[in-house]
C-alpha positions, 0 to 999 in steps of 0.5 A: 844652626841647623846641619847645612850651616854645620856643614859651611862651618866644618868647610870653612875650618877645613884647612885647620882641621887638616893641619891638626889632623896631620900633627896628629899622624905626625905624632902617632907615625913617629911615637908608633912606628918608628923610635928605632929607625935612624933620625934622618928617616924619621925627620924626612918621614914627618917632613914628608907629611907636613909637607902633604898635610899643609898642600892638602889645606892649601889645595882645599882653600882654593878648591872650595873657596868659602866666604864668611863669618859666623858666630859674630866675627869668631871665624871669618873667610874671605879671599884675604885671609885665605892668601895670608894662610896659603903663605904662612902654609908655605912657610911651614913646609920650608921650616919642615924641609930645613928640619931634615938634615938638623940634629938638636932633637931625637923627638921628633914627632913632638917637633913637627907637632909643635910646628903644625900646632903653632901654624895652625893658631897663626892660620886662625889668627888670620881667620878671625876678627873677634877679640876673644879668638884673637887672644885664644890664637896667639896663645896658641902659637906662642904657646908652640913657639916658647917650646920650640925655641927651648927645643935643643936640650943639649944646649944651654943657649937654647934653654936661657932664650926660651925663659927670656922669650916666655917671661917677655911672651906672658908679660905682653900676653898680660898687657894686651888681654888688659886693654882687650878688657878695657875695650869690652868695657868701653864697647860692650862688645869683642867684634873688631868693627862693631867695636870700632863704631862704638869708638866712634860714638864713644866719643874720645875717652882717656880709657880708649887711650889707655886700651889702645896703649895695651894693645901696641904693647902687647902686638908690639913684642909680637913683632918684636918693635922696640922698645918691645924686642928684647926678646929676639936676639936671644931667641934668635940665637939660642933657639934651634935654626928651624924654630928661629926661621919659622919665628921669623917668618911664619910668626911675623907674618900673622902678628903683623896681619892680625896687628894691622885688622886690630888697628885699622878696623877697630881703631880706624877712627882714634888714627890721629886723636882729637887734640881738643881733647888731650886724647891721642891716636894710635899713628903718633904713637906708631910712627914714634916705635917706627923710628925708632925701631929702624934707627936701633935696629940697624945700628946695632946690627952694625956692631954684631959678629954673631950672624943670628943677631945680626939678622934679628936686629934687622928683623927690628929694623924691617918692623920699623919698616913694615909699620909704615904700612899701617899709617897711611889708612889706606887699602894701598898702603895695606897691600903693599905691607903685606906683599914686604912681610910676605917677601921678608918672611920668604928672604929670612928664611932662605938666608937661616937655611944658608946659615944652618949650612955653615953651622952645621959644616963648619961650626959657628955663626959668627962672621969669620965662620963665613970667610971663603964661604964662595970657594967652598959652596959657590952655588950658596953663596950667590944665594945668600947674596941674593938673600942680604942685598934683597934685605937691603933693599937692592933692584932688581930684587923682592926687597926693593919693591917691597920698600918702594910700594910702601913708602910710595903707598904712604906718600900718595895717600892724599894731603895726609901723607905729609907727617909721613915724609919725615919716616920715609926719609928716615927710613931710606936713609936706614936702608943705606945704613943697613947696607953696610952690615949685610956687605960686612957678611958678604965681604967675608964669603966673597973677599976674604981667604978661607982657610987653607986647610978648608975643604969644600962643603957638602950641601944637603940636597933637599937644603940646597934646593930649598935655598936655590927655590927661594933665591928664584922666587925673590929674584922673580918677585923683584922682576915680577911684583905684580904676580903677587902684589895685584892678587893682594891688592884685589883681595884687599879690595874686594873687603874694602879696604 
């Protein structure tokens, strides 16, 4: 390469550079200037720069937009990819700005650093098409993710959620670089579509079945489908309300996006297997941990009284949910997976920062903790029904939409959308279920009594603001869904999907 291509390269990977740089400043401002200065001065300092940091690599994206691949698939850029970064970049400023008024931690520069490291290996994640970075990234991220759930040392809670969160990570971890291995064994090569018309001429092949069986497994812990998600209602419990927000958002974003690349570009081919051949593809399979995933997840969320559980047995539900995108092999079907990730990840995060609220004020996250919450933050509460109705999927709200353009982008997908129809219909009927538990939550803040001697709560500012930001911006894209599917549709389409 010679220094122009260097200089394309370094343009390329601009936006990461930015991020590490800015943990870095993070680290070095807060160890270096400011161990003596009150805790809250030093969150909003560190938030104030990863807020400054993440707009400067979105700014630089979409400045010098770039398009791309270099070193055989390690670094690819193109409209896509650059979408997908500038929402998990957005995710990473919210989780900051929920950081500011928590207490789990006097370290703070070592928790921002974490926070922009973890991003950063999702924002690569998102820029790469090659086995090898794409193992290197998620490492990366879960790497980040496992301290950061471990992060409130006050709290047992915290500590057991981060053992179970590492034992399952490194299991998975262990899965997926096996069939990754098997798949340069029967390919010769880690380049995702390379590998795909390998496959292809390949032929069908018991090992081929075999990798691709690693591969779920390992992506689907990830997204936490079952019977992969035993993880997260623990970590989602235990872990600090800033970690578990962000896990639940930025981290499934970019799992289910670079799950998804895997899938359709280098296993386009093994979608339905050959039954001549005793050799079974990947849609089967998929549909199967989709039902079930859907039908576990809304039940037992019905039975939990802890709201933190309660929102990651739906964080099940919704992968049941966002697998149908994957079925239909279709650009279509794509965009609309991506525009439902994208609105849940922006919905769970508004729902964990009124829930941080509660904890702190009151004292718990159990469902009575919640009772009268509407007499004593009226402007909360609205929010946060804002938040459990878009979940379950009520018009005219982001949640809705996002259902609706992926079951109808599954159905209209020519004459091989009927095995889908079955899914669909399970699927709906799982949304009404789930309905159910989400009023359990609001039948406490707007029925229920508080007690007499509650007092009305003080809400942070730069909280309220950021649930109140949030709750417009589901409220808009349920009015509005096409400002932000029909960007995706186009980026979709221009890689030729």
């Amino acid at each position: 390469m010679n220094t122009a291509d260097y200089l394309t390269l370094l343009s390329a990977l601009a936006p990461e550079v930015i991020v590490v740089l800015t943990a870095l400043l993070v680290l070095a401002v807060d160890l270096l200037g400011l161990q003596d200065t009150p805790r809250s001065y030093r969150m909003s300092i560190a938030a104030g720069l990863t807020t400054l940091g993440c707009a400067g690599a979105v700014g630089w994206m979409f400045m010098n937009p770039t398009v791309g691949n270099w070193h055989g698939g390690m670094l690819v850029i193109d409209p896509l990819n650059e979408t997908v970064k500038a929402v998990i970049l957005l995710l990473t400023v919210l989780t900051a700005m929920l950081s500011v008024d928590c207490k789990f931690t006097r370290h703070i520069g070592e928790y921002f650093a974490l926070l922009l490291l973890a991003t950063v290996g999702m924002m690569l994640l998102a820029s790469t098409e090659e086995l090898l970075m794409i193992f290197a990234s998620l490492e990366l991220v879960s790497l980040s993710l496992y301290i950061l759930v471990a992060f409130d040392k006050s709290s047992r809670q915290s500590a057991e959620a981060a053992m179970k969160y590492f034992l399952f990570g490194g299991m998975s971890a262990a899965f997926l670089l096996f069939g990754f291995s098997l798949l340069y064994g029967l390919t010769g090569t880690t380049y995702v579509p390379r590998m795909a018309h390998k496959l292809f001429s390949l032929g069908p092949d018991p090992l081929a079945t075999v990798a691709l069986v690693m591969v779920v497994i390992g992506f689907g812990f990830k997204v936490a489908a079952v019977p992969f998600h035993l993880w997260a209602p623990d970590a989602y419990q235990g872990a600090p309300l800033p970690s578990a927000a962000f896990i639940a958002s930025g981290s499934k974003v970019a799992s289910f996006y670079v799950f998804a690349k895997v899938l359709l570009l280098g296993f386009s081919q093994l979608g339905w297997g050959d039954s001549n051949n005793a050799v079974s593809g990947w849609i089967p399979l998929l549909s199967v941990i989709a039902a079930i995933s859907m039908v576990l997840g809304n039940l037992a969320a019905i039975r939990q009284t802890s709201v933190r559980r309660l929102l990651a047995y739906s964080a099940v539900a919704h992968a049941g949910y966002m697998l149908v995108g994957f079925l239909a092999l279709g650009g279509d079907a794509f965009a609309s997976m991506l525009f439902y990730v994208t609105t849940y990840a922006l919905t769970t995060v508004g729902a964990f920062g009124v829930l941080g609220v509660v904890e702190s004020q009151v004292g718990g996250d159990q469902l009575k903790d919640f009772a009268g919450l509407a007499r004593r933050a009226p402007v909360l509460s609205a929010c946060l029904m804002v938040f459990l109705l878009s979940l379950a999927g009520i018009p005219p709200l982001a949640g809705f939409f996002g259902k609706f353009y992926l079951f109808a982008a599954a159905l209209t997908n020519d004459a091989s959308s009927l095995p889908f129809l079955w899914l669909i219909v399970l699927g709906i009927a799982m949304s009404c279920v789930s309905l159910y538990y989400y009023l359990q939550v609001l039948k406490q803040v707007f029925v229920v009594e508080a007690d007499a001697n509650a007092r009305p709560i003080a809400v942070p500012f730069l909280v309220h603001a950021v649930v109140v930001l949030l709750a417009a911006a589901v409220i808009l894209l349920g009015c509005v869904p096409g400002w932000l599917l029909d960007t995706i549709h186009a980026a979709v389409t221009e890689q030729g999907w």
